[in-house]
N, C-alpha and C positions, 0 to 999 in steps of 0.2 A: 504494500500500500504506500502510496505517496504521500510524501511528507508536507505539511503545509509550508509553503512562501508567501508570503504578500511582496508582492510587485513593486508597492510604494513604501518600503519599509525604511529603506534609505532616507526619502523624503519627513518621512514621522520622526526620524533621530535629528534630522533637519530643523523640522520646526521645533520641535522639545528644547531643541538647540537655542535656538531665537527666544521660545518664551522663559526660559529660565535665563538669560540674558536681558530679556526687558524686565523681568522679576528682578531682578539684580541693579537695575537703573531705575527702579519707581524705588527702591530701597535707600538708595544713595538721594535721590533728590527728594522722598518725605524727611531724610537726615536732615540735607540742607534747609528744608521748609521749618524744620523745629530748630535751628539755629540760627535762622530769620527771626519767628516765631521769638523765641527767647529773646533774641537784641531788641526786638520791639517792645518787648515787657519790658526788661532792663532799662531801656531807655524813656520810658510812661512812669514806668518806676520814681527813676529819678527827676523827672518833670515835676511828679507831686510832693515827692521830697522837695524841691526846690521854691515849689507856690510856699510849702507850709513853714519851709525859712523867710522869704521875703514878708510874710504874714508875722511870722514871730519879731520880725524885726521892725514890720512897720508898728507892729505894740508893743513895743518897749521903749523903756522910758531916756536909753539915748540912742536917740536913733541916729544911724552913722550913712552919711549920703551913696558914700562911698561904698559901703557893704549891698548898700541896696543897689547900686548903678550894678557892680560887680556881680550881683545873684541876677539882675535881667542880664546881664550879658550871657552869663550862662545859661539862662534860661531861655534865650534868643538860641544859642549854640543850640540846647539839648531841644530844641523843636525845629533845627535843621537838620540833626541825626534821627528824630522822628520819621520826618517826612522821608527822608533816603532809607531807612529802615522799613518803612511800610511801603515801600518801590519794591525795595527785595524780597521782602516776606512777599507781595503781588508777584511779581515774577517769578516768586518759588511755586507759590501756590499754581500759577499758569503750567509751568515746568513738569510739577504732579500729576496735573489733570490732563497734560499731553502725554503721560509718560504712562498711566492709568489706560488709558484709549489706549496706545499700544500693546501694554500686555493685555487687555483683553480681548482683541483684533490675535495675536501671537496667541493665546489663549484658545481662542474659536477655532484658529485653523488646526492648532494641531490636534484639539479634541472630534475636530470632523475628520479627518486622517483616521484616526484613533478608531471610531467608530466604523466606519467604512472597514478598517480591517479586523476586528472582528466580526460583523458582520461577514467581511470573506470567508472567515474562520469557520461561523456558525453553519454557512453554507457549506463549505468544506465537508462538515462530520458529519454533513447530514448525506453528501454523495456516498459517505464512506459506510455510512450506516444501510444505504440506500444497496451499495455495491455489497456487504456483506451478509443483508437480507437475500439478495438474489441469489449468494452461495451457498449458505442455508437450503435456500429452496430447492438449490439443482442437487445439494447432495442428499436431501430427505430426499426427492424425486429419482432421484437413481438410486438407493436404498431402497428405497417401493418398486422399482421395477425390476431391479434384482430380486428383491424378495417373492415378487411375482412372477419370475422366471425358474427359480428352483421350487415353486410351489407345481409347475406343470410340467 
């Protein structure tokens, strides 16, 4: 009895190939999306840390111009590392969500591969079932007609 092949099987090592490499690139760019993520906090962070000093300073009782010019400047600063920060975390976020589409595109094909050959498979064991039924038959059938030949 012949042994099963699938035809496209090269192909199926192919794609598995691909989607465990886009599995490997949405893995690396959700990293970078959480170290976006993160600098954006860190940086909102330090935004209200920063309102709650200029606040503490504008109520107290010697208030220093200088301290205050000094925490707007930073505070000027730390809401233009916001704005570039939330570029990045958007561009990472973009990055995911192309990278996402990918392995699931790389995902589909090689589960439809996948399927198509077992399938072949299924078919396969049913010829073989199909071919081993018919030898059955011919050998009860010639057993019956031998038995029917030494019987006359």
């Amino acid at each position: 009895m012949k042994a099963f092949k699938f035809p496209l099987e090269s192909l199926i090592e192919l794609r598995m190939n691909e989607e465990r490499q886009a599995l490997h690139e949405l893995g690396l760019k959700l990293e970078k999306q959480g170290q976006a993520q993160q600098k954006l906090k860190s940086t909102t962070d330090q935004i209200i840390q920063c309102h709650g000093r200029i606040n503490q300073l504008m109520s107290s009782q010697c208030l220093s111009l200088f301290e205050v010019y000094n925490h707007n400047e930073y505070l000027r600063e730390l809401r233009r590392l916001e704005v570039a920060a939330k570029k990045d975390f958007d561009h990472a976020s973009r990055m995911v969500a192309e990278s996402r589409q990918n392995y699931h595109k790389k995902k589909s094909d090689s589960e439809v591969l996948t399927k198509l050959r077992e399938r072949n498979y299924q078919e396969h064991i049913q010829r073989l079932e199909k071919i081993e039924a018919r030898h059955i038959d011919d050998l009860v059938n010639s057993r019956h007609n031998q038995q029917r030949l030494e019987v006359v």
